[in-house]
N, C-alpha and C positions, 0 to 999 in steps of 0.2 A: 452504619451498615451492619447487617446481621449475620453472623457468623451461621454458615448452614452445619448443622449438627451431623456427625462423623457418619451416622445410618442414613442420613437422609443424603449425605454428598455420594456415598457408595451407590446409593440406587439411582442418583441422578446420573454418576457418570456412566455408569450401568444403560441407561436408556441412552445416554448420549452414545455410545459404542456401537448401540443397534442403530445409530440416524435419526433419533428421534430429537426432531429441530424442538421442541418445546421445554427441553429437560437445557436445552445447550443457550437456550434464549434465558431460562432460568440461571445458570452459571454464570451465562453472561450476564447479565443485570445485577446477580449479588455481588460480582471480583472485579467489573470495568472500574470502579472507584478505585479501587486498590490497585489495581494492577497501572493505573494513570499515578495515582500520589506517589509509587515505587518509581515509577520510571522518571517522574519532571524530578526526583530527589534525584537521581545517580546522572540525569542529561540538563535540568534545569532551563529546559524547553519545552513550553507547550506545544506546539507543533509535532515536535519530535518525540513528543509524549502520546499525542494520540495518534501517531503513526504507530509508536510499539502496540498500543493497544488494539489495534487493526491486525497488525498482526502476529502478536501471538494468539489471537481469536480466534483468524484463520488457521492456523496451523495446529489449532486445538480440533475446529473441526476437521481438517483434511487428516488429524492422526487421529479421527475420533476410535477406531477400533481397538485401537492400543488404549485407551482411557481406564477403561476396565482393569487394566491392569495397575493403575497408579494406586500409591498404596497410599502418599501423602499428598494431595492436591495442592496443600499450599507451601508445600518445599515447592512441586514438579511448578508452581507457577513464579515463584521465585526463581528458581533455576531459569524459565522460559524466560521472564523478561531480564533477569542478567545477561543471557546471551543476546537476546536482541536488542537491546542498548550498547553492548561490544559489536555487533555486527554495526548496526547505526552510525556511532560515531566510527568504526574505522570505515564508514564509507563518507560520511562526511572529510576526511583525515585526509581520503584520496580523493574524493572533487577538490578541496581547498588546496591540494599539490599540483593539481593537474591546471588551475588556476592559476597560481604561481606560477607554474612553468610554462604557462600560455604567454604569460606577461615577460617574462624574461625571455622567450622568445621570439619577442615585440610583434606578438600579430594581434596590434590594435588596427579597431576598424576607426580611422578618422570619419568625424561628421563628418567634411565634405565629400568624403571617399564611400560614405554608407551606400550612396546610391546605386554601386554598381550591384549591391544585393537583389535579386530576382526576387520581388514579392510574388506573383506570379506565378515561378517557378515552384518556390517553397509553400505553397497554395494545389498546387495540383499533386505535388508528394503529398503532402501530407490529405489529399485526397483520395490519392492511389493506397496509402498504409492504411489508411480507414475502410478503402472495399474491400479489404483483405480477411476484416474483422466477422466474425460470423453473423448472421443477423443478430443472434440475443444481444452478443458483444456493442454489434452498432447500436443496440437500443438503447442500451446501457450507457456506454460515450456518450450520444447524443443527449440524454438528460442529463447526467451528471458533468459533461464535461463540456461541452457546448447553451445547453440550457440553466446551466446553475443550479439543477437539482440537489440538493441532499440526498443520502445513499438511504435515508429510511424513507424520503418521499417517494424517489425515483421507485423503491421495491415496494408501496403500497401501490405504487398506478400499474406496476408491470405486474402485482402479486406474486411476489417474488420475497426468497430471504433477503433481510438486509446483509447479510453475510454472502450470498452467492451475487448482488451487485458488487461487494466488494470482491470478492474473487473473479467476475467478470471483465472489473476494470482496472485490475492487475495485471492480469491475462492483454488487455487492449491495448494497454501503456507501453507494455513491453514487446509485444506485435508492433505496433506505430516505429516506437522508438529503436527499434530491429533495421526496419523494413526501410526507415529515414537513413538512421547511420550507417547502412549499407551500400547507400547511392549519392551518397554525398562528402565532400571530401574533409581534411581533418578540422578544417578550419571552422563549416558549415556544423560540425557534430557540436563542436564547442558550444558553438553561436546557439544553436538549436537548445541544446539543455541549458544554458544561463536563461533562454527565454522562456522555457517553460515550468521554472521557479517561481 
């Protein structure tokens, strides 16, 4: 990976500041390696690795006006993905708590007992959370998360950033998953996020 030279990162972050997606797709493509081998070292999950890298990318663009002002880009992205690897695993910390304490609260669903689950019911929620979504948003879900799109497929058919699919379907996950744990009771939220792992 080529180290971009200290004049040239200043004028990229520099355009990146003003919204210019070509300078920020540029950043991205020289630090995604880096920023992935930083994080599988300190989480030793892939998964979890290119989830940090999702987003601290987002959140590079969503702070892009403040860029301009970073004096070391590669401290400020060391710093970025230290905290979102501590954010990560203390959220992993508390689903695996909230697990446990599912389980010692013994609210296992027995096979034979499964059936009183409403497929049905959790079929039209989670239809009703999805009209909620805006249309880009619904276009978005529906390829990526119903069709099996990839996030760089799904934004060549919609022409779109691969970064604003992902910020679309952050935004949808968390509408959905709102809109569900809001009308369903404790036991249904549990159920609901184990199955959408």
């Amino acid at each position: 990976m080529k180290k971009i030279k200290d004049y040239e990162e200043k004028k990229l972050l520099k355009e990146l500041s003003l919204g210019n997606s070509i300078a920020f797709e540029t950043i991205f493509d020289r630090y995604q390696g880096l920023v992935y081998s930083f994080a599988k070292r300190l989480t030793r999950s892939d998964s979890l690795s290119e989830e940090i890298v999702q987003e601290v990318f987002i959140r590079i663009w969503m702070g892009r006006k403040k860029m301009v002002e970073v004096q070391n880009f590669g401290a400020y992205l060391n710093r970025a993905v230290r905290n979102q690897v501590y954010n990560a695993l203390r959220q992993l910390a508390i689903r695996e708590k909230a697990r446990e304490q599912m389980q010692q609260d013994v609210f296992f669903i027995e096979e034979e007992d499964a059936g009183y689950i409403d497929q049905e019911a959790l079929e039209n929620l989670l239809k009703k959370a999805i009209d909620r979504l805006t249309p880009q948003q619904k276009k978005v879900y529906n390829l990526c998360y119903q069709e099996g799109y990839k996030y760089q497929d799904a934004a060549k058919k919609l022409n779109i950033s691969s970064l604003t699919v992902h910020s679309h379907m952050k935004i949808a996950l968390k509408t959905i998953r709102t809109y569900i744990g809001a009308r369903i009771d404790a036991v249904f939220v549990l159920l609901f996020a184990f199955l959408r792992k």
